[in-house]
C-alpha positions, -999 to 999 in steps of 0.1 A, spaced: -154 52 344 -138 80 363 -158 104 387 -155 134 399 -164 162 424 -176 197 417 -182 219 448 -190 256 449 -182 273 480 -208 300 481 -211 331 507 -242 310 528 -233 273 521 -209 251 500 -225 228 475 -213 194 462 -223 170 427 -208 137 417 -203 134 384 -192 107 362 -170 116 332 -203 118 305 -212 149 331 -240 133 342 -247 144 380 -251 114 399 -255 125 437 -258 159 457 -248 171 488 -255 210 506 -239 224 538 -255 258 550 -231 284 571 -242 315 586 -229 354 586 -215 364 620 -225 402 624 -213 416 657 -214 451 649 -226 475 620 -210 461 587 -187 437 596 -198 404 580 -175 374 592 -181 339 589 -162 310 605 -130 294 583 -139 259 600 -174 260 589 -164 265 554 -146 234 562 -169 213 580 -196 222 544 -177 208 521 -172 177 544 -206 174 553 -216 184 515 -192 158 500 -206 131 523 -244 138 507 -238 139 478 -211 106 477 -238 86 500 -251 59 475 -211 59 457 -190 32 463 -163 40 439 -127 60 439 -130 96 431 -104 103 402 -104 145 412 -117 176 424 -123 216 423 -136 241 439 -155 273 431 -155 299 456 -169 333 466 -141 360 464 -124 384 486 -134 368 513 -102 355 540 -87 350 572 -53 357 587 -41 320 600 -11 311 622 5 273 611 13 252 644 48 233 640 25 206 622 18 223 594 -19 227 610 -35 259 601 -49 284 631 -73 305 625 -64 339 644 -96 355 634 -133 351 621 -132 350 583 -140 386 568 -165 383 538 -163 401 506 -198 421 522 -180 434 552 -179 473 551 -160 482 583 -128 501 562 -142 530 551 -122 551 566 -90 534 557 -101 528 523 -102 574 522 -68 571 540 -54 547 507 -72 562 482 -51 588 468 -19 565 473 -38 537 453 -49 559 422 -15 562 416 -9 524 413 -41 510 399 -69 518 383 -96 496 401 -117 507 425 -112 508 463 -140 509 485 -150 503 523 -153 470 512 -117 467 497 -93 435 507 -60 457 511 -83 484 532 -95 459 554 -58 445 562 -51 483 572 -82 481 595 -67 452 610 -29 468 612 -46 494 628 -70 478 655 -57 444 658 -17 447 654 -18 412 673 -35 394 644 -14 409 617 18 401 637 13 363 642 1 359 606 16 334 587 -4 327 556 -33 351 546 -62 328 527 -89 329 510 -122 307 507 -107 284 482 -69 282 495 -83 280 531 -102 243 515 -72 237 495 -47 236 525 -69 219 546 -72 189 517 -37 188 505 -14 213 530 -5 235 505 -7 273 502 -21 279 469 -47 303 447 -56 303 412 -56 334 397 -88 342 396 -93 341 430 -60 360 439 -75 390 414 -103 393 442 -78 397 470 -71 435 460 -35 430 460 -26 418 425 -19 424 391 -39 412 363 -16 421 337 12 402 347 -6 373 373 12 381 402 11 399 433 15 439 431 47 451 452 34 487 453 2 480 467 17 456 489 43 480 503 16 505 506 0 489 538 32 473 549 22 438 542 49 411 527 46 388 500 49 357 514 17 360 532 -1 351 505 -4 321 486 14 309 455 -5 318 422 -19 290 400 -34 285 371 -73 268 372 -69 230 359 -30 232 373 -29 195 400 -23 211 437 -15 172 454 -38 149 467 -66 147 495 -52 138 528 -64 113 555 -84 136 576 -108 144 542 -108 111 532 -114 100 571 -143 125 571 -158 119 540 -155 81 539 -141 83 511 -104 62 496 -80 61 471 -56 94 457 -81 116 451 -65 146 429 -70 181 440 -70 207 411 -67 245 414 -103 256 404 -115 294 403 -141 324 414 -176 318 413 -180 340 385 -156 321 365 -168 291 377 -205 296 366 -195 309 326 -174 273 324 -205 256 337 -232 279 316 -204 277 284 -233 265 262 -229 282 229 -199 301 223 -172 328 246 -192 357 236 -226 351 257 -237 371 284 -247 352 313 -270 373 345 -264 349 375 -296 353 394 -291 352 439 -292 374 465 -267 399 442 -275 392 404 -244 392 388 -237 398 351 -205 378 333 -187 387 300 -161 379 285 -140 397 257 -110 386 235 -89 418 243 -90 437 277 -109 461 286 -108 496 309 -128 518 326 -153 502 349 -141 472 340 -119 450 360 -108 421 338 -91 394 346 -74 363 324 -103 337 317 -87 305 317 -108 293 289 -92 326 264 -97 364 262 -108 383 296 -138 378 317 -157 406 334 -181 407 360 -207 433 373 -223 432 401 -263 445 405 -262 441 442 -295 455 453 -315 428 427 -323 397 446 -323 408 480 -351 436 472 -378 414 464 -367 391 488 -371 419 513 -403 430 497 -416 389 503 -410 394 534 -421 431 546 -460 418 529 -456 384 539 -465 369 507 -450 339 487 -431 343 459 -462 325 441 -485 351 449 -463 380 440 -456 364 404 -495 361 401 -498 397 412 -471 411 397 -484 397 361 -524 408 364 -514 444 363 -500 468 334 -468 485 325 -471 517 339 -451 547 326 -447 563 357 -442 543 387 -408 534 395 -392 513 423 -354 518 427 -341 487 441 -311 498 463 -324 476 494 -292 471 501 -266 497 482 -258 499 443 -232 482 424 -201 503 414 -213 506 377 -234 535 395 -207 554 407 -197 561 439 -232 574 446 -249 558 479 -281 552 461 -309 543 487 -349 521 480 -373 545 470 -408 541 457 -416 573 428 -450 581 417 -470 561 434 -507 573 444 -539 557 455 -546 541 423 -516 516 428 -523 481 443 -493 458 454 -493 439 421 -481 473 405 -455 476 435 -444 439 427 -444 446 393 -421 482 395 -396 464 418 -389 436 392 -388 463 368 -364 482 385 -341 454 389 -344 446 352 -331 484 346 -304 479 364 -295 449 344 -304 465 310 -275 498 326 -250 473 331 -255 457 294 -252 490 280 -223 492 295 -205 463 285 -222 472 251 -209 512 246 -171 494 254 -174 469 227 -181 442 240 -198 415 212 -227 397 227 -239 365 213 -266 352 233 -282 366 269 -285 331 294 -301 335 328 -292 314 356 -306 310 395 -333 311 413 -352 341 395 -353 316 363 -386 306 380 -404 336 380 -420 336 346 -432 373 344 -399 384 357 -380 368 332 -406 380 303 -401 415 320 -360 413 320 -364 404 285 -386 429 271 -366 452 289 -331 447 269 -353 433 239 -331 398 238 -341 367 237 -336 350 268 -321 312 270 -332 303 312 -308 276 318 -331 245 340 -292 239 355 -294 259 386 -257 247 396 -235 262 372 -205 266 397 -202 230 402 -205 221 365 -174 250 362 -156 233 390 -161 198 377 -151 216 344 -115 223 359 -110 188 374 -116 173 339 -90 193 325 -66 187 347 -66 151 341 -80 153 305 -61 187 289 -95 208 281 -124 225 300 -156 208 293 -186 222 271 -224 215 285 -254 211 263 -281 236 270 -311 226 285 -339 249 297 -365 276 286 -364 303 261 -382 336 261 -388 359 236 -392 401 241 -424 418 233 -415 441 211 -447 467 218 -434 464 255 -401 470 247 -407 505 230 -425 510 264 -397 500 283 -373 518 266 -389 552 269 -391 547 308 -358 535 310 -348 570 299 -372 583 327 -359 559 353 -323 574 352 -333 612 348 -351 608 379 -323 587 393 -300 615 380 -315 643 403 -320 624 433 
């Protein structure tokens, strides 16, 4: 029986399963990494500890295997890289910290590029843009961009180090700010427009397409042996609809985290807010990101020092009510908003109100933002099948009854709370079988409350007038 390895390189740690070929998980393995934040909005982590994760990750979960690994993928957070120098080895040199996709520290580049870039594309560019962070660097660190030889991202970062190649699936590359999704390649204009070449970036694959095999210092590290196949795999996003790819290509799937995230996919591409990219399964897949959703209640645990436990239980004794509203923007708003900075606020709140109706608001503020973003995807066409909820939130059972009476959809809360590695170990069976892998679903349903949702729906409608005039 062959085996494989699915690991998911996330923004705070890199997991790893084992799987044999019947996709049953057979051993785990996690490696946390931390965010390096020297100054206001620069978020960096180091290249080496992404490294060092999925060794140390790969060792847990392989601990009690004695067998030959036939492959692996990776899923990985995007836009997040590092300029590297390559020794006369082929051994990469970091010449910087990695800069995460949260780093903000090119606003003002991103104004400088803006008008320039509306001309070429049609996405969105932002403080927290890829190409506006490589004209930060042109600008205050002319060094780095000077002895740059390959400029990498989380996933092509691993696969060099396992296989010394420079490669990126597509997916992946879309997130770098400097390609094309019509045509899967690198965009020349936007390229030329902060001065940057080509051949610093690495070549484009497909997800499934065989990269080479493991090297000795992985297989060294690792303990483990044998030619261990190393398949381009794909972003996170991607990653988690192959591994939550339960009933058919048109379900909605709300990844729950720090950001909640909400995937679709389409048969024909979309515009507007939209950024689509290829889905290597068929059709498009779009992503929207809630950012604000999961860190506000985590920062809400923490400001009343209360379990999650007790805020459930809270949060679930008290009543709808019509006119308290918590706007969840702990920590910014997703584009969908606009480019509004939208900031936490608290509305209507009085003496009457106890923290269970805070609780309550805040989890029904991020369920708004949810139900905005479905609209959306909703008003453009988009045909949706079936709503399935991933993550950590899956546990909260009056958030989940709240989300759903919200949109008025049933709910299918998938128990599998590591969807990217099922996606990753996905890609590594199609590319030595031929075809991505389908999962069975196993977890919770719930059903809306209709009566709540006729409440819900009229202070939705107050929710974003009052949004609208702040």
């Amino acid at each position: 029986m062959k085996h494989y390895l699915g690991i998911d390189l996330g923004t705070t740690g890199t997991k790893t399963l084992l799987f044999n070929e019947n996709s049953e998980v057979l051993g785990k393995g996690y490696q946390g990494y931390g965010l390096i934040t020297p100054e206001d909005n620069i978020y960096e982590q180091s290249p080496e500890a992404w490294y060092d994760a999925v060794i140390q990750s790969v060792k847990l979960a392989t601990a009690d295997f004695k067998g030959e690994i036939a492959g692996l993928s990776v899923s990985a957070q995007g836009g997040s890289f590092t300029f590297c120098d390559v020794d006369k080895n082929g051994e990469l040199i970091p010449l910087t910290n990695a800069v995460t996709w949260l780093d903000k520290r090119a606003g003002v580049e991103a104004e400088e590029l803006r008008e320039e870039f509306s001309k070429i594309s049609s996405g969105r560019l932002g403080a927290g843009s890829v190409i506006a962070k490589i004209l930060w660097f042109k600008k205050h660190k002319p060094e780095v961009i000077k002895n740059t030889k390959l400029i990498l991202s989380t996933s092509d970062y691993i696969y060099y180090k396992l296989t010394g190649k420079a490669v990126i699936d597509y997916t992946s590359a879309a997130m770098m700010g400097v390609f094309d999704n019509d045509n899967v390649c690198y965009n020349k204009a936007l390229l030329d427009l902060v001065g940057i070449s080509e051949n610093l970036f690495p070549k484009i694959l497909t997800a499934g397409d065989f990269i080479g095999v493991a090297g000795n210092d992985f297989l060294s590290k690792t303990g483990l042996y044998g030619d261990i196949k190393v398949y381009a795999g794909l972003h996170d996003q991607f990653a988690a609809s192959l591994g939550a790819n339960y009933f058919s290509n048109n379900d909605l799937i709300v990844s729950t985290g720090t950001t909640w995230v909400v995937f679709a996919r389409n048969q024909d591409k979309k515009s507007g807010i939209f950024a689509g990219r290829k889905h290597p399964d068929g059709g498009y897949g779009y992503f929207i990101s809630a950012i604000s959703s999961g860190t506000v209640l985590e920062w809400t645990k923490n400001n009343y020092g209360i379990p999650y436990k007790e805020i459930d239980e809270l949060a679930e004794n008290r009543p709808i009510d019509d006119n308290l509203m918590v706007y969840p923007f702990i920590s910014g708003n997703g584009g969908y908003r606009g480019a509004n900075r939208l900031n936490y606020s608290i509305e209507g709140a009085s003496f009457k109100h106890e923290k269970g109706d805070i609780f309550r608001a805040t989890m029904e503020g991020v369920a708004f933002e949810i139900k905005e973003v479905v609209t959306k995807y909703k008003n453009a066409g988009f045909n949706i099948n079936n709503v399935i909820v991933t993550g950590g939130a899956t546990r909260s059972r009056i958030w989940m009854q709240i989300l759903s009476d919200v949109l008025g959809e049933k709910l299918y809360l998938s128990e599998q709370a590591d969807g990217c590695c099922f996606g990753a170990y996905s890609v590594a069976k199609k590319g030595e079988q031929g075809s991505f892998e389908r999962f069975e679903f196993s977890g919770k349903t719930v059903e809306p409350n209709m009566v709540n949702n006729k409440i819900y729906n009229d202070k939705f409608v107050k929710y974003n007038q009052i949004l609208e005039n702040k």
